[in-house]
N, C-alpha and C positions, 0 to 999 in steps of 0.2 A: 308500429304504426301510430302518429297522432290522432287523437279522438278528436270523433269530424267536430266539436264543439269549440277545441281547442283549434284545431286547422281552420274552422272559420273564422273566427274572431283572429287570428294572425292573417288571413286575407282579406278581411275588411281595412283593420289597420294599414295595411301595404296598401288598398286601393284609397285610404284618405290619405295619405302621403305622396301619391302619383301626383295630384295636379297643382302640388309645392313645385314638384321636379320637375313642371311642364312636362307630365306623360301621361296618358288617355289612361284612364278605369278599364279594368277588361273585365271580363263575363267570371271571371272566377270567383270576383267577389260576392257571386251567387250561387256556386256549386251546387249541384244536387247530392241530397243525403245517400249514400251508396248502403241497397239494402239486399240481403241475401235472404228468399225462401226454401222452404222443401220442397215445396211443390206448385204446380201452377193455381187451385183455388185460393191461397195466398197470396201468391203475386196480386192477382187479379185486384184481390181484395184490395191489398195494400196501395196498388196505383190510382185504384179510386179514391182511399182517404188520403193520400201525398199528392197528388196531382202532379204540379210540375219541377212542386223542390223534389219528387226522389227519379232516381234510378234504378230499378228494381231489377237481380237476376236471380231466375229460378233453378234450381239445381234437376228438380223433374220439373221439362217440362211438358206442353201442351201433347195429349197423346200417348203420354210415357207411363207407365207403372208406378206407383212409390215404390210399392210392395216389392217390387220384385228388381230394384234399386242397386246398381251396383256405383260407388260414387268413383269419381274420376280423380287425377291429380291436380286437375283445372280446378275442380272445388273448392281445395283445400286453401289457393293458392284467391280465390274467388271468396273466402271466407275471412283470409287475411284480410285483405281490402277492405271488407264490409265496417259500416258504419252501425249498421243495426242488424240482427237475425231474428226471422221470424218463423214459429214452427208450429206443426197442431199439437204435439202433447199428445197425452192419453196414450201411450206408447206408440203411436201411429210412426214414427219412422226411427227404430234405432239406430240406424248406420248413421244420423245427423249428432248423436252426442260425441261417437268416438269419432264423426267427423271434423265437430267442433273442438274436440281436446287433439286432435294431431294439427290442425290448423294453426293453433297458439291461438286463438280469437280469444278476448276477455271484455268485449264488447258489450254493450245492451242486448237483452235477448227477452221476444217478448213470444211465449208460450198462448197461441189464439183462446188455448180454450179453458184459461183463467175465468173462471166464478160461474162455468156450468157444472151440471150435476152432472157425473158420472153415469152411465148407462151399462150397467154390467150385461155384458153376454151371458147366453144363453144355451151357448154353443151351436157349433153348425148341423140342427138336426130340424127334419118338417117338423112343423107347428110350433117352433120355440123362436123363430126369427122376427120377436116384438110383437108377437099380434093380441100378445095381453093389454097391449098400452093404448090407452082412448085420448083421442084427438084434446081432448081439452086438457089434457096434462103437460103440453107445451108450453104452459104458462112456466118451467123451472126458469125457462132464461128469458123472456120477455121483457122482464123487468131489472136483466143485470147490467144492460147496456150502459149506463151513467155510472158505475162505478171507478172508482179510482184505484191504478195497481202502483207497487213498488218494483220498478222492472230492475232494480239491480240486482239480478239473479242468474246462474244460468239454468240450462234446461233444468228442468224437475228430477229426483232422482228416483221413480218408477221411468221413467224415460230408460234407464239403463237396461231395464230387464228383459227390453223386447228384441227379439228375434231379428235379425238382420234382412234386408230384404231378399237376397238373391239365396238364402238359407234356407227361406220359406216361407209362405203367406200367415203369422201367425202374431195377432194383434198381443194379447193378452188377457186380461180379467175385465178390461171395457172394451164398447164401440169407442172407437174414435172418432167413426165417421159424423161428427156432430155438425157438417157442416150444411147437409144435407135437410136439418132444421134450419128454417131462414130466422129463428128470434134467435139463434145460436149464433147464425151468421152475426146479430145484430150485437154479437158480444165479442165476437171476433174483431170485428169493425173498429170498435170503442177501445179493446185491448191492442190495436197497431196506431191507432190515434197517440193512445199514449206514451208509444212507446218512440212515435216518430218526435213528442214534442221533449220528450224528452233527452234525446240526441242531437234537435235542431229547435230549439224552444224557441228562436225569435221569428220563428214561421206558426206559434200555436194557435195564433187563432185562423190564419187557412185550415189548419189540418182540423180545428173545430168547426169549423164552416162546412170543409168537404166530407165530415166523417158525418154530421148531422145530416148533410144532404141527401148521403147517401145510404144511411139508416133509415130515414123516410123512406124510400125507395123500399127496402126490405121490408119496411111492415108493412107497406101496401101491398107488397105482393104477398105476404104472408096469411094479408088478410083475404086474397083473392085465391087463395089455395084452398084457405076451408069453405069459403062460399063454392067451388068446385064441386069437391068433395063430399058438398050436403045429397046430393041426391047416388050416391053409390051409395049400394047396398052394404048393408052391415055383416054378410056374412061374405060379401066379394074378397076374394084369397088370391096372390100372386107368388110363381117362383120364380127366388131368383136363386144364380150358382154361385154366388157373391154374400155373404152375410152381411151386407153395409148397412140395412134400411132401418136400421131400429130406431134410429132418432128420427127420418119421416117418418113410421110408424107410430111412433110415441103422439107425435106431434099431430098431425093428419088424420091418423084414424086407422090407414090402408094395414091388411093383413096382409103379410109376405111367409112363407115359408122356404127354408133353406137345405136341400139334401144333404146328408151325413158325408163330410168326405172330401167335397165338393169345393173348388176356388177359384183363382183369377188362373191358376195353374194347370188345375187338374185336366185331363183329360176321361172324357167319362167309358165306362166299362160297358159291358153288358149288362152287368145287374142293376148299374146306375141306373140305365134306361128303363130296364124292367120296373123299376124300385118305382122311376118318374111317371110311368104310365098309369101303373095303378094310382097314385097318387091325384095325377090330373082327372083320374077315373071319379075319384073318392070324394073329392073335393069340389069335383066340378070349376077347373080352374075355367074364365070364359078367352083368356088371352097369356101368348107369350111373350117374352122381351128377351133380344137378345142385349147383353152386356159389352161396353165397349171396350173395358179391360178384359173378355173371358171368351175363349175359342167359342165361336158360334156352333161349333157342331151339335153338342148336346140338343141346342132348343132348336137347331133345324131340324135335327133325328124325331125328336120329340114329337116336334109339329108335323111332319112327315108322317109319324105314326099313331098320333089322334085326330088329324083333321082340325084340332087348334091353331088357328091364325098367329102369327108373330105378329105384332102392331107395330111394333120399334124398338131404337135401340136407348138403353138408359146410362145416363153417367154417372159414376160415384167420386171417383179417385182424380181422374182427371180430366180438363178441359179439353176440347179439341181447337185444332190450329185455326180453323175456319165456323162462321155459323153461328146460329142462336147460341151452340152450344160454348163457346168459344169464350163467357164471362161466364162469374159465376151466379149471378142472378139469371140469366141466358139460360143458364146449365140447371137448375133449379124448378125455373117454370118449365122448360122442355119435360124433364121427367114428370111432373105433376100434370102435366094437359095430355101425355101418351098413354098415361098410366089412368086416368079420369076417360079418356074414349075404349081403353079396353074394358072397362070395368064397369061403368054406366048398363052393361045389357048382362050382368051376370046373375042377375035375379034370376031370368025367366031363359039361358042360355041351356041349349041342350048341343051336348055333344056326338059326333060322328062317330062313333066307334064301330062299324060292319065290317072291321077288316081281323087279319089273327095276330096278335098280337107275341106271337110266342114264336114266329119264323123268326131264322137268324141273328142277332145282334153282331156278331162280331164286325168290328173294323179296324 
């Protein structure tokens, strides 16, 4: 395949020789830059800093799992094509590197989360799912947005290491989930800026225009998340069955706790529940959320069995097709204003428990 650089500058040329040959210019001598993500917070991103030079296809899209990812022959075939590829890194989706080495792709490739700091896991166990990290430590990426990469690279090579999706939900030595901080977002942004002017450089200063524009947008909301946030309590505690939150955690303040075992996959046990009760007992959790990647049943059982309210549901992985939720700013503040109404009365919350807690679990 021509590099779209090379393909464009031979259809500019053709379209200044058209009206030598008395023949109209057509639209191709503005083609959109054809860009391929992993997943839909990518895309999203991405069309916000390309506006209308790109094209953007996501490989998971809106609704869909990474994690649990099986890719298609369309991809591969969808990756050929592509003009530029953009991924999160952090081992977040191994099935894209041996996606991109059976594709033949030798293209631009811009990894989102170039010049953040790594977040090592903690593993999936209560009381270890980030809630060491205090809200003002989100300053690591705040300030990496302006810098400059060399995207002639491809994926990273811990990209290799990670587990496949449909294998099993299993990141590796980091979160990945870095998207979920908005000054992270704000490096994401800055690292497809550069990587769009770098495969379509005679459009750089729109994609400088729209990447700044829409970086503003992310610190204001960034900044409206910790003004949220000021008034929850410092010991309010949340579970989720997902271990994604440690960069909001890091960033924001909120404590999450994550049961031993427990994924986008798992379905939960008897002991799970038992495990989770005490837990809510212990902790005094004031609210539950179900997860939009993760079988509801757990926090409905859950809820069901302490009389803790479910407030809503939270996104990590993926957009949905419709709704606030549907971008990724959209998708960002929904979790922080659901998670900010459960959690505002956890000070002074007393829980229901008058019922027996040790009748049947099986299901």
């Amino acid at each position: 395949m021509l590099p779209h650089t090379f393909r464009r500058r031979s259809t500019q040329l053709l379209a200044a020789m058209l009206p030598a040959l008395g023949l109209a210019s057509t639209a191709q001598a503005d083609e959109p830059v054809e860009v391929v993500t992993s997943f839909s917070v990518l895309a999203d991103i991405t069309r916000q800093v390309g506006g209308d030079h790109v094209e953007v296809t996501s490989l998971v899209g809106p609704d869909s799992d990474p994690h649990v990812y099986s890719p298609r022959p369309s991809d591969a075939r969808s990756l050929a094509e592509a003009d530029l590829v953009v991924l999160n890194g952090l081992q977040f989706e191994g099935w894209m590197t041996r996606l991109i080495d059976s594709s033949g792709y030798s293209g631009e490739t811009v990894v989102a989360t170039d010049g953040i700091e790594p977040l090592p896991y903690h593993g999936h166990s209560i009381g270890d799912a980030g809630h060491e990290h205090a809200a003002d430590e989100h300053e690591h990426a705040a300030d990496e947005h302006g810098h400059e990469h060399d995207h002639d690279h491809a994926p990273h090579d811990h990209e290799e290491d990670t587990h496949a999706g449909h294998e099993g939900h299993h990141h590796g030595e980091f979160d990945p989930h870095a998207w979920l901080d908005l000054a992270a977002g704000q490096v994401y942004a800055a690292n497809i800026r550069d990587g769009l002017i770098a495969v379509d450089p005679e459009h750089e200063a729109d994609y400088r225009e729209q990447a700044e524009d829409y970086i503003e947008q992310l610190v204001a909301a960034d900044e409206k998340i910790h003004t949220l946030f000021a008034d929850v309590p410092t010991n309010a505690e949340v579970i989720v069955n997902h271990d994604a939150f440690g960069h909001f955690s890091r960033a924001y303040g909120v404590r999450f706790l994550s049961p031993v075992g427990l994924s986008t996959e798992a379905e939960p046990s008897a002991a799970d529940i038992a495990k989770l009760i005490g837990v809510v007992d212990e902790h005094q959790i004031p609210a539950l959320y179900l997860e939009s990647m993760s079988s509801p049943r757990l926090i409905q059982q859950l809820s069901d069995e302490t009389g803790v309210p479910i407030v809503g549901t939270l996104y990590t992985g993926a957009l949905s097709v419709s709704g606030d939720t549907s971008s990724y700013l959209g998708m960002v503040m929904h979790n922080a204003e659901i998670l900010h109404e459960g959690l505002v009365g956890a000070g002074d919350h007393d829980h229901d428990h008058d019922h027996d807690h040790d009748h049947d679990h099986d299901h």
